[in-house]
C-alpha positions as CSV (number, residue, x, y, z in Angstrom):
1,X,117.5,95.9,69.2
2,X,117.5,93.4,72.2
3,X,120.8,93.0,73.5
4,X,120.1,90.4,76.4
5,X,116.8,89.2,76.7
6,X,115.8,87.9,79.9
7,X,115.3,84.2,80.1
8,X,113.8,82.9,84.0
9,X,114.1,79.7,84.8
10,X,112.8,78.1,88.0
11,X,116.1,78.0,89.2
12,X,116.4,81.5,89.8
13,X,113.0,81.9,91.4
14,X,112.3,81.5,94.9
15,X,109.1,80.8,96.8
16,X,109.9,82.7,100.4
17,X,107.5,82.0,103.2
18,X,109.2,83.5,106.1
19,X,111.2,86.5,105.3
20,X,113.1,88.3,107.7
21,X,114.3,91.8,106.5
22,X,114.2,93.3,103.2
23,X,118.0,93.9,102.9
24,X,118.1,90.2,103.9
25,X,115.9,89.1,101.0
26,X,118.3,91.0,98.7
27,X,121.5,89.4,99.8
28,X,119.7,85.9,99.2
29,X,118.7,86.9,95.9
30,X,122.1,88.0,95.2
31,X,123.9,85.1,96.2
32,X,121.3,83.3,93.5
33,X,122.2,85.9,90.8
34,X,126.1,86.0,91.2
35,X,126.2,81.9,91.3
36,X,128.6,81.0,88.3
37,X,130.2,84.5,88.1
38,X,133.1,86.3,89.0
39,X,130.8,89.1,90.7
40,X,131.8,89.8,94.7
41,X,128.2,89.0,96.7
42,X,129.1,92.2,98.8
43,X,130.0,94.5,96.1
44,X,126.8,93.8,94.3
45,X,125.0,94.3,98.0
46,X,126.4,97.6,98.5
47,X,125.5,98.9,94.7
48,X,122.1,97.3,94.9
49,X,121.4,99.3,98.6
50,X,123.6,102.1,97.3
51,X,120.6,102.3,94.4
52,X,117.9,101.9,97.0
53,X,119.4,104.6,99.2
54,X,118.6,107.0,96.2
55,X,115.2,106.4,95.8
56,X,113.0,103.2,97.0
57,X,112.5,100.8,93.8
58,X,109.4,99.1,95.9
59,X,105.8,100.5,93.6
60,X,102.9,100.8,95.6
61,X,101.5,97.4,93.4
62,X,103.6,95.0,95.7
63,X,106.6,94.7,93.3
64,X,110.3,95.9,94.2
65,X,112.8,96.0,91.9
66,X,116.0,95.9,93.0
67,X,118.8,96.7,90.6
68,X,122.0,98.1,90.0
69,X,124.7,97.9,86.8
70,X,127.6,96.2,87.4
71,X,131.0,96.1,85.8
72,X,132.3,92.7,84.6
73,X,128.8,91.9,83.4
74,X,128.1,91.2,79.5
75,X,124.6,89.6,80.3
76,X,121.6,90.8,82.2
77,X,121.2,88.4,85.5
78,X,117.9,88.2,87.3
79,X,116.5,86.2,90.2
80,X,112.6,86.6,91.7
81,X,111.2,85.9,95.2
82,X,107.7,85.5,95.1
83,X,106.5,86.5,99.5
84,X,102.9,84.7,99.6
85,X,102.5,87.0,102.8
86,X,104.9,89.7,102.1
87,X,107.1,91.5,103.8
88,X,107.7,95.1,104.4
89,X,109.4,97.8,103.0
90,X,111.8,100.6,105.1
91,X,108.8,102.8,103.9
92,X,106.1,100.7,105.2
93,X,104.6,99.5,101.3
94,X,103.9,95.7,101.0
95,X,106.1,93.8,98.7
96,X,105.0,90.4,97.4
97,X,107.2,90.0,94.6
98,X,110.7,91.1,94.5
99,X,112.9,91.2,91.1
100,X,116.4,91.4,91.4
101,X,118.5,92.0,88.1
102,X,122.3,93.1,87.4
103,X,122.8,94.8,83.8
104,X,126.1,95.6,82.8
105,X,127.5,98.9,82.9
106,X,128.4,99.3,79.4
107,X,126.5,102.4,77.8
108,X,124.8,99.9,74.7
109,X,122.8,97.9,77.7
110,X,120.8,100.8,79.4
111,X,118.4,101.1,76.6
112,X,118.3,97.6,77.5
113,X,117.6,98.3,81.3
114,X,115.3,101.1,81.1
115,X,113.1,98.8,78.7
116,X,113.2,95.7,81.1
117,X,112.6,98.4,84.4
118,X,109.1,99.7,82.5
119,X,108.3,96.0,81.2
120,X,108.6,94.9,84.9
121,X,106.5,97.7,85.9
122,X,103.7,97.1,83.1
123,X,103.5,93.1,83.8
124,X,103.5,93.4,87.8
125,X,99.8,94.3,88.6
126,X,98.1,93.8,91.8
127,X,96.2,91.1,90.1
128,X,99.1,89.5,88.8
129,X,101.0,89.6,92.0
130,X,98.4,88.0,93.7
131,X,97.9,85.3,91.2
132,X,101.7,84.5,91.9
133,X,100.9,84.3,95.2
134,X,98.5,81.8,95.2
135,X,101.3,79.5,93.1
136,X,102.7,76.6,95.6
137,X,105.8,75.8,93.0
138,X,108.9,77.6,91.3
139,X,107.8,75.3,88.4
140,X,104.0,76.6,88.7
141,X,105.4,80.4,88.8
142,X,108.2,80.3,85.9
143,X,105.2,78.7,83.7
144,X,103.4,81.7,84.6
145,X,106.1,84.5,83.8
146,X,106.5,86.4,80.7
147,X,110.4,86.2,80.4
């Protein structure tokens, strides 16, 4: 059973052409996912890198994944940055698209987050990435996205 289905809108997807840092394309992508929450910006930052300290959720296929599950959350939140000429990881791999989502902690949603981690992983080939990087619009890109 699907609990929260992912729905993106071109709201939460940004089109980033000069990126600075990794953990700086996080905290904008958190400060798009916590809009119209009660979530803290830098309580979600430090579980997010907290997660990434663990082990990297960059793929060697461009995508990183960002996550963490949060309490106070009864929906899955997402936001995307597409990086036309992408931007390094702390471990040198390229990333060209980066996924942010919050789940919430409860035990019923991690069937939930393991299913949206692996569909993420399945529908974010190299080929894929670079036909999102070719897009000029949020409007062009959430047209193209599965979710």
């Amino acid at each position: 059973m699907e609990i929260n289905p992912l729905k993106i809108n071109s709201q939460q997807i940004s089109l980033i052409t000069n990126p600075s840092t990794k953990q700086e394309l996080v905290k904008y992508l958190i400060t798009n996912v916590c809009s119209g929450t009660v979530l803290n910006q830098e309580e979600v930052f430090k579980a997010v890198m907290k997660r990434e300290q663990g082990i990297s959720t960059t793929l060697d296929t461009g995508l990183s994944i960002p996550h963490a599950r949060m309490d106070g959350l009864t929906a899955f939140r997402a936001a995307i940055a597409i990086i036309p000429q992408g931007i390094k990881d702390d471990f040198g791999l390229q990333i060209k698209v980066m996924f942010l989502f919050l789940s919430p902690s409860g035990e019923q949603f991690f069937p939930e987050h393991l299913k949206l981690l692996a569909k993420l992983a399945e529908t974010f080939t190299p080929q894929f990435i670079e036909e999102l990087s070719k897009l000029k619009t949020v409007e062009e890109i959430a047209a193209k996205l599965p979710f």
